[in-house]
C-alpha positions as CSV (number, residue, x, y, z in Angstrom):
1,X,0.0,0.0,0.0
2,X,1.1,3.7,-1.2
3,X,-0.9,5.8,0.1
4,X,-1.4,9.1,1.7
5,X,-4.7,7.6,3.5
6,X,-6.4,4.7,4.0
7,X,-10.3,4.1,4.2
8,X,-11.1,0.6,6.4
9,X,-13.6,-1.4,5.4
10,X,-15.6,-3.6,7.2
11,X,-19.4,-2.7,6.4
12,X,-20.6,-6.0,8.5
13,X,-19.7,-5.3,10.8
14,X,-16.8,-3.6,12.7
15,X,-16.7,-0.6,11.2
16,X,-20.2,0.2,11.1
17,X,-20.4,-0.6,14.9
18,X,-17.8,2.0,15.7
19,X,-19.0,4.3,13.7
20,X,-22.4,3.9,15.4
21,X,-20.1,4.0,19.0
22,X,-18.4,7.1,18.1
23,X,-21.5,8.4,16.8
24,X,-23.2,8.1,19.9
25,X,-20.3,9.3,22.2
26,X,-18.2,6.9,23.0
27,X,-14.2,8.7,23.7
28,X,-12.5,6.1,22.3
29,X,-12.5,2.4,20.1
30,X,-9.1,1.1,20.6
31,X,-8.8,-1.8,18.7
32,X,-6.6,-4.7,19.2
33,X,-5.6,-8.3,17.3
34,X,-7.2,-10.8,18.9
35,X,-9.7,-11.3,22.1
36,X,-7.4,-12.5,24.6
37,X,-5.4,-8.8,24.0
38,X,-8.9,-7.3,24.7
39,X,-9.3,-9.7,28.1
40,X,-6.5,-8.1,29.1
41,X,-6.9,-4.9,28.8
42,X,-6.5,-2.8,32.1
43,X,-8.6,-0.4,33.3
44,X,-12.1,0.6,32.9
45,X,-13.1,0.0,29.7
46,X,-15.9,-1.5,27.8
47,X,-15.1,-5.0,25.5
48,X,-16.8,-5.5,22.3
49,X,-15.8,-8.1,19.7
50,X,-16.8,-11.1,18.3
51,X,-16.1,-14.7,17.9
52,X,-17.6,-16.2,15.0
53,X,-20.2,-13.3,15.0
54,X,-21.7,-13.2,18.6
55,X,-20.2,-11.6,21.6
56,X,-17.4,-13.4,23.4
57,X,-18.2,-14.6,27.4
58,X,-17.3,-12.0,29.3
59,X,-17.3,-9.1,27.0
60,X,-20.2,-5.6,27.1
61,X,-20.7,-6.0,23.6
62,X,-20.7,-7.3,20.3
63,X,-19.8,-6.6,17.0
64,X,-23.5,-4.9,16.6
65,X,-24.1,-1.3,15.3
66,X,-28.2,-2.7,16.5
67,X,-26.6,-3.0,19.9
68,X,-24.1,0.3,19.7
69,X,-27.0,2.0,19.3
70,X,-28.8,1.5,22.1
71,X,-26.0,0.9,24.6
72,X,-24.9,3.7,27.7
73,X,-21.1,4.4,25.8
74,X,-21.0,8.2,26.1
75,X,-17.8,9.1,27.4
76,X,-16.4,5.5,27.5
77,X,-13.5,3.7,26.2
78,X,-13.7,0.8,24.3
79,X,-11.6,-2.1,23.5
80,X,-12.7,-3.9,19.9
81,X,-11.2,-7.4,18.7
82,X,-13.0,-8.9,15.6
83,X,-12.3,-11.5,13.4
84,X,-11.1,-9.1,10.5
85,X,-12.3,-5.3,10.7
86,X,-10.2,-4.5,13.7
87,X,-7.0,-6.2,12.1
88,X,-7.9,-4.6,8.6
89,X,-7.7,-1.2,10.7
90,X,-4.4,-2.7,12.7
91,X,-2.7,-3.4,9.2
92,X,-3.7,0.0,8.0
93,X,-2.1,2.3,11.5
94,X,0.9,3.7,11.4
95,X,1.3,4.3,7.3
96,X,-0.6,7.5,7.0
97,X,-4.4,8.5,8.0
98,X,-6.6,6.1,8.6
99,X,-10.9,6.5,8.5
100,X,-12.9,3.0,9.1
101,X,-15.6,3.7,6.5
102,X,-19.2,2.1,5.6
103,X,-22.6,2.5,4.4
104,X,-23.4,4.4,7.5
105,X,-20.5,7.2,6.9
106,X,-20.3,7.2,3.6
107,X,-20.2,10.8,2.4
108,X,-18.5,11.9,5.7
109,X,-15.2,9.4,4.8
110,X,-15.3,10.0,1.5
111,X,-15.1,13.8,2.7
112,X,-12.0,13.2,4.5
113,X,-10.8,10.7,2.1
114,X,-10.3,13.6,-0.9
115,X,-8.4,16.1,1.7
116,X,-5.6,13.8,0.1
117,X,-3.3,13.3,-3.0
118,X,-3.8,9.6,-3.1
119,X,-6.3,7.0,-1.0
120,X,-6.1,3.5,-0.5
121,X,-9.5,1.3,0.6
122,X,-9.1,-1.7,2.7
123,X,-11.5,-4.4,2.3
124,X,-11.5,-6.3,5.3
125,X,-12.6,-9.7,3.7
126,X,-13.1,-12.6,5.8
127,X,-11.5,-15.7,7.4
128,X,-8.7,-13.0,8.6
129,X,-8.6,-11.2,5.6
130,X,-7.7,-14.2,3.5
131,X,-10.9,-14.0,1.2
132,X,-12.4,-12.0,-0.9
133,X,-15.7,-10.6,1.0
134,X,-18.8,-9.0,-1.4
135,X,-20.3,-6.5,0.7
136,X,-17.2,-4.9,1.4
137,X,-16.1,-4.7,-2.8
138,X,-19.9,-3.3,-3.0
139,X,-19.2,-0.4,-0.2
140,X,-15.7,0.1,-1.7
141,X,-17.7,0.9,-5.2
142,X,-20.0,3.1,-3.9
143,X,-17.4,5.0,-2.1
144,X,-15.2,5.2,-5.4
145,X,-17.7,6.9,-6.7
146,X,-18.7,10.0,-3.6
147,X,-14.7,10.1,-4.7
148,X,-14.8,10.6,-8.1
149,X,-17.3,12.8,-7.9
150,X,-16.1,15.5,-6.0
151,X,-12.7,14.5,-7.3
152,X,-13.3,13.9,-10.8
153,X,-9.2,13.9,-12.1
154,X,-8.8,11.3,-9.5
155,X,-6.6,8.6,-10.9
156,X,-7.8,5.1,-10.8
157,X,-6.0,1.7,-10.6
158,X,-6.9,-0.8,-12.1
159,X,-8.9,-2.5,-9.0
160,X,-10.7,0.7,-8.2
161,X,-12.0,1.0,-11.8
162,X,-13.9,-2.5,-11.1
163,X,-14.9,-1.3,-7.8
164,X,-16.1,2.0,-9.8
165,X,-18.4,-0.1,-11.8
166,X,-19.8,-2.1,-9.0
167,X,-20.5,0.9,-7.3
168,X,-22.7,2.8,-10.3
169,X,-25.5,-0.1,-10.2
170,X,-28.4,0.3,-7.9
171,X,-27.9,-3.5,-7.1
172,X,-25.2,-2.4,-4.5
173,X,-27.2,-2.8,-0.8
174,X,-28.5,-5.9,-3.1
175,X,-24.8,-7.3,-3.1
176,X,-24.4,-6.9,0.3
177,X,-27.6,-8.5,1.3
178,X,-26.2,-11.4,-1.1
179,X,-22.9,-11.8,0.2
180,X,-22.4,-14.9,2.0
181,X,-21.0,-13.7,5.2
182,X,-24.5,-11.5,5.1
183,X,-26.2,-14.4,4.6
184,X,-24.6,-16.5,7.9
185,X,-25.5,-13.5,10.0
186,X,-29.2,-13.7,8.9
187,X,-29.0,-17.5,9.6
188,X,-28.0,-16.6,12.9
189,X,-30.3,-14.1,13.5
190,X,-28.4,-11.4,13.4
191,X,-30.3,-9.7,10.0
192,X,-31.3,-6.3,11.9
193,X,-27.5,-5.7,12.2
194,X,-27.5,-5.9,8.3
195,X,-30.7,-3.9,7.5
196,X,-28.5,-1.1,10.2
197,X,-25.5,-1.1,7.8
198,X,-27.5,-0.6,4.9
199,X,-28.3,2.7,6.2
200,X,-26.8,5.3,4.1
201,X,-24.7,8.2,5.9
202,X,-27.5,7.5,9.0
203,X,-24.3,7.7,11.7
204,X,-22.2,10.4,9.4
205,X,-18.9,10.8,11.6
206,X,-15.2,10.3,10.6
207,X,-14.0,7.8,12.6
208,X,-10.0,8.4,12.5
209,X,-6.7,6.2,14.1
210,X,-5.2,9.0,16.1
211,X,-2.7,7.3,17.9
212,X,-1.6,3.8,17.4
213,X,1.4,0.9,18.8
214,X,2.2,-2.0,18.4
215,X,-1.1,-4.3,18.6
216,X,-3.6,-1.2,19.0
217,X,-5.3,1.4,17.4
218,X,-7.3,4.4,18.8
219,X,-9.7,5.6,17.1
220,X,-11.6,9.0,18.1
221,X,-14.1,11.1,15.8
């Protein structure tokens, strides 16, 4: 990655549910690689995370912007481990800004995003990042385009011209509702959380990494 920013994405669901966090006034998601970081954690914080898409024993939360929304965060700090959004984010720290984008931010990200020369996405995927993941491509498409639009001598590789066309058709909330990790959560009844990502700039913050280590992340709006 080359880059001057990054834009994160993992639209179900980690970086919809901080949006939604930060949104509703949480001080801090500092995210970390893997659940036992967040167990150990000091001090008093709220845990959120997931393991195979429901809350870990033990934790406040899950990975659920249904759940961010309604839960007493203002003023808290929050420790995140997911499966892949909070490493996607992880990877991402450190080599210039960093946003965690969705559905739910949309226009504010891509806002920030053309501030700068050059912008990398991130799709999270799945399986750690290992696989290709649809709804992310589909969110990546549609924010290619709030980009090219108020940035219209942006230059395009090769990947974000096929994200570009993905993100012109109407079918895009139809992708996501196809993908297959969309399709697990609804199988596990988590198809609320879905319908709550597919809510366009509903949560419109800019959730940014303004500090970072080795293992963490803090994001803040």
């Amino acid at each position: 990655m080359d880059a001057e920013c990054y834009l994160v994405i993992d639209v179900l669901r980690a970086t919809t549910t901080i949006a939604v966090l930060l949104a509703r006034g949480a001080a801090e998601v500092r995210v970390v690689g893997s659940l036992a970081e967040a167990r150990q954690f000091g001090g008093d914080v709220l845990r959120a995370g997931e393991e195979r898409g429901f809350r870990p024993e033990g934790f406040d939360l899950g990975n659920s912007p249904t759940e961010a929304a309604t839960a007493a965060v203002e003023g808290r700090r929050i420790v995140m481990a997911t499966t892949n959004g909070t490493n996607a984010l992880l990877a991402a720290a450190g080599r210039g800004a960093v946003f965690a984008a969705s559905l739910v931010n949309l226009s504010a990200a891509a806002a920030a995003a053309a501030q700068y020369r050059r912008a990398a996405i991130l799709c999270a995927g799945t399986h750690r990042g290992t696989r290709f993941a649809l709804e992310d491509f589909a969110v990546a498409g549609l924010l290619t385009a709030t980009l090219a639009r108020s940035a219209p001598n942006l230059e395009l590789g090769d990947g974000a011209r096929l994200a570009l066309a993905c993100g012109r058709t109407p079918e895009a909330s139809g992708m996501v509702r196809a993908a297959a990790h969309a399709r697990y959560l609804a199988s596990v009844g988590f198809g609320a959380d879905i319908e709550a990502a597919l809510q366009l700039d509903s949560w419109p913050v800019v959730p940014h990494v303004a500090a970072s280590g080795e293992g963490w992340a803090a994001l803040r709006c």
